[in-house]
C-alpha positions as a LaTeX table, in Angstrom:
\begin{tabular}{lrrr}
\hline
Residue & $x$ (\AA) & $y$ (\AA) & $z$ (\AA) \\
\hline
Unk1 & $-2.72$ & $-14.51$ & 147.04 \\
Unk2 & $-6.27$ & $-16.03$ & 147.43 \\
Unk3 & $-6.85$ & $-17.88$ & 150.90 \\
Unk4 & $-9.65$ & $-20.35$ & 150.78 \\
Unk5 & $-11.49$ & $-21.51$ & 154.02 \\
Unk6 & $-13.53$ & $-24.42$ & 153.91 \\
Unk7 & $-16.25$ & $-25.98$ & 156.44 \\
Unk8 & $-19.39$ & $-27.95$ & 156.80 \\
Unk9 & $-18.12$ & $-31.17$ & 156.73 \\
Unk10 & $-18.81$ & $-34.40$ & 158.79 \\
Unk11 & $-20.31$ & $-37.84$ & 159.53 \\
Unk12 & $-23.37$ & $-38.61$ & 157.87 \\
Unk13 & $-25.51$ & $-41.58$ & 157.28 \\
Unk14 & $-26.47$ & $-42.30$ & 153.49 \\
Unk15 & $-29.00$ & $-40.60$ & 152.21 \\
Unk16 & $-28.38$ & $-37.71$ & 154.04 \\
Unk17 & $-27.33$ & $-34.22$ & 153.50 \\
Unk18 & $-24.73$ & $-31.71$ & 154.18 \\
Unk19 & $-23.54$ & $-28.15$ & 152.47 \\
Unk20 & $-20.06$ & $-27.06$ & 152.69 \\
Unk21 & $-18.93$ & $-23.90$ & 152.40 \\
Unk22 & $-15.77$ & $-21.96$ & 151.00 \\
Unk23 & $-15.06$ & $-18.61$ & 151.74 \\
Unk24 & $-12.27$ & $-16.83$ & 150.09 \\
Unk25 & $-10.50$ & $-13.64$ & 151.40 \\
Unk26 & $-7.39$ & $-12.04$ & 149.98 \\
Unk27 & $-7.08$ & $-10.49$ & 146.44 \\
Unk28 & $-10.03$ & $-12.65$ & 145.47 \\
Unk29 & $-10.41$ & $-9.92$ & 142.24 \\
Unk30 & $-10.68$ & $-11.35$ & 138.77 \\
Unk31 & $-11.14$ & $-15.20$ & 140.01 \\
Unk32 & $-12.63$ & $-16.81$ & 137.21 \\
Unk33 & $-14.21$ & $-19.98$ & 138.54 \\
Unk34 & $-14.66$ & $-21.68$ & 141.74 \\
Unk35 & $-14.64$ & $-25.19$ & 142.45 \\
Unk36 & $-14.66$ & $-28.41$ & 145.02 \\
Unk37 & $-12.64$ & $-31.40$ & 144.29 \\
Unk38 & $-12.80$ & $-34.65$ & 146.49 \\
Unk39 & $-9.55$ & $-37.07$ & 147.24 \\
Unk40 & $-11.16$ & $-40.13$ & 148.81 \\
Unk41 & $-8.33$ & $-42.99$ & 150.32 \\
Unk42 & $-6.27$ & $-44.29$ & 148.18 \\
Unk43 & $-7.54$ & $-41.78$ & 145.18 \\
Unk44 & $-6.69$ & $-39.21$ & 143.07 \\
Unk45 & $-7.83$ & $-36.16$ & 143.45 \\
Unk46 & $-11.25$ & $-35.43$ & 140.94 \\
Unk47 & $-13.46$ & $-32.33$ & 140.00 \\
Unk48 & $-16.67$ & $-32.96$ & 141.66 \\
Unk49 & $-18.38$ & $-29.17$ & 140.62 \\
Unk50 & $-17.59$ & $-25.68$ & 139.41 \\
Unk51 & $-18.96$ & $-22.68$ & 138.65 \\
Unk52 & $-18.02$ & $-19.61$ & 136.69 \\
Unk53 & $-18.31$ & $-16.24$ & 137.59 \\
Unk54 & $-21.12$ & $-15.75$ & 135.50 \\
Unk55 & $-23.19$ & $-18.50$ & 137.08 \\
Unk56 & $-22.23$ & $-21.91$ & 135.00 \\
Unk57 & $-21.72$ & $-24.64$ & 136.44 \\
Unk58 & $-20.54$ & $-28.06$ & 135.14 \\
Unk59 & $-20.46$ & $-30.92$ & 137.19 \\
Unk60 & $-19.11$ & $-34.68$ & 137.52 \\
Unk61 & $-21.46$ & $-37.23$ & 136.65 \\
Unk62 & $-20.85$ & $-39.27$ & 139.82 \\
Unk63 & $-23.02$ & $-36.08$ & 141.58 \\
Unk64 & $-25.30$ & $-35.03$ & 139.06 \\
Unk65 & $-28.57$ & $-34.68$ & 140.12 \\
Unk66 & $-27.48$ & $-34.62$ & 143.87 \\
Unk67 & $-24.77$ & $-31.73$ & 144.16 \\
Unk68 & $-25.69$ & $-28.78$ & 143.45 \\
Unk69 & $-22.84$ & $-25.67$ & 143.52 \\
Unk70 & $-23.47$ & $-21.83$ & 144.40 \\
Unk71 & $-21.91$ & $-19.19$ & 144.19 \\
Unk72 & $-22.25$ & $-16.03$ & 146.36 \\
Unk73 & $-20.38$ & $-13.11$ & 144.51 \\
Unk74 & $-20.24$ & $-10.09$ & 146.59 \\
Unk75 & $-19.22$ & $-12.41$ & 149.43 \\
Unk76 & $-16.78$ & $-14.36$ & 148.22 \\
Unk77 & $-18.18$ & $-17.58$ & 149.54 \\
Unk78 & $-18.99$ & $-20.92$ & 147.20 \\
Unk79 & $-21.70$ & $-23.62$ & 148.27 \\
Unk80 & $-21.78$ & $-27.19$ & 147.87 \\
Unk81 & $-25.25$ & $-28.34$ & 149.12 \\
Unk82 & $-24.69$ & $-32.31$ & 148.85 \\
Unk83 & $-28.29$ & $-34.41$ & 148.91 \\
Unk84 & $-28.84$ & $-38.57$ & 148.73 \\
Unk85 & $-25.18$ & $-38.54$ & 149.93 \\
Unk86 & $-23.13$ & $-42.53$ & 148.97 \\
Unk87 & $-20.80$ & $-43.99$ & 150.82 \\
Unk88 & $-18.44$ & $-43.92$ & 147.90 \\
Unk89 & $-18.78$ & $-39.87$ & 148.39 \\
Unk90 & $-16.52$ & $-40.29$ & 151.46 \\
Unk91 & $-13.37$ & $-38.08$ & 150.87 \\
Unk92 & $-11.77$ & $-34.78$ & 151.71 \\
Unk93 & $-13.51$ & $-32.05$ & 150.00 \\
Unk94 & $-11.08$ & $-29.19$ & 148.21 \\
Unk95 & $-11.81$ & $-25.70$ & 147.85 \\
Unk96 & $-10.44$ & $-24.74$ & 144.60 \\
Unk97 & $-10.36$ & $-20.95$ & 143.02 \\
Unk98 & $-8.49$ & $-20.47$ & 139.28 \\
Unk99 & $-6.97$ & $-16.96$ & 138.08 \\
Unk100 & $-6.33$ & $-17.49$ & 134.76 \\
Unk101 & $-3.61$ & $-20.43$ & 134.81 \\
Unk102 & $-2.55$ & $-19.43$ & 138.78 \\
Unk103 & $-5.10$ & $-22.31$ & 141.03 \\
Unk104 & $-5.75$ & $-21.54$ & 145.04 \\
Unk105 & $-6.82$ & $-24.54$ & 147.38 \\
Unk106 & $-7.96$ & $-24.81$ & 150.54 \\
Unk107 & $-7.05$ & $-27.20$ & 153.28 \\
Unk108 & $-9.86$ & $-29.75$ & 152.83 \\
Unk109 & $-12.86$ & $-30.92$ & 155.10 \\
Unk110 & $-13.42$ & $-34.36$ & 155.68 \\
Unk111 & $-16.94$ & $-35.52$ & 154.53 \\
Unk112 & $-17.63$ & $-39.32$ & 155.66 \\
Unk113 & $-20.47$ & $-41.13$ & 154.93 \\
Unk114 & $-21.64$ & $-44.20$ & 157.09 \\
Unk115 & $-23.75$ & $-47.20$ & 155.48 \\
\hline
\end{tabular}
């Protein structure tokens, strides 16, 4: 079992900036990519950024060239520095960790963004 801990979110006024944080403790061994998803009200649940263990990253193109996702290895922990934050990014963020087919969430943290 992987346990994912998320924090760093919070109230924010556009434009502005926050980085959440994921840290991931339990048999964390051979976890192939890490990644945040959002659920904002009334919405499914969407990729927002992931990395590989190698360093790749893909993201969605709602938060490219704003988000930027990072990866600490030996730590276990995965970044998402968010910059020139929208109100329409407003959502829970997701902690998300994938073992071959087997995926590991977190709880969320709420990330709200006032106009």
């Amino acid at each position: 079992q992987v346990q994912l801990v998320e924090s760093g979110g919070g109230l924010v006024q556009a434009g502005g900036s926050l980085r959440l944080s994921c840290a991931a403790s339990g048999s964390t061994f051979n976890i192939d990519a890490m990644a945040w998803y959002r659920q904002a009200p009334g919405k499914e649940r969407e990729l927002v950024a992931f990395i590989r263990t190698g360093g790749s990253t893909n993201y969605a193109d709602s938060v490219k060239g704003r988000f930027i996702i990072s990866r600490d290895n030996a730590k276990n922990i995965v970044y998402l520095q968010m910059n020139s934050l929208k109100p329409e990014d407003t959502a829970v963020y997701y902690c998300n960790a994938a073992r071959s087919v087997i995926m590991y969430w977190g709880k969320g943290t709420l990330v709200t963004v006032s106009s």
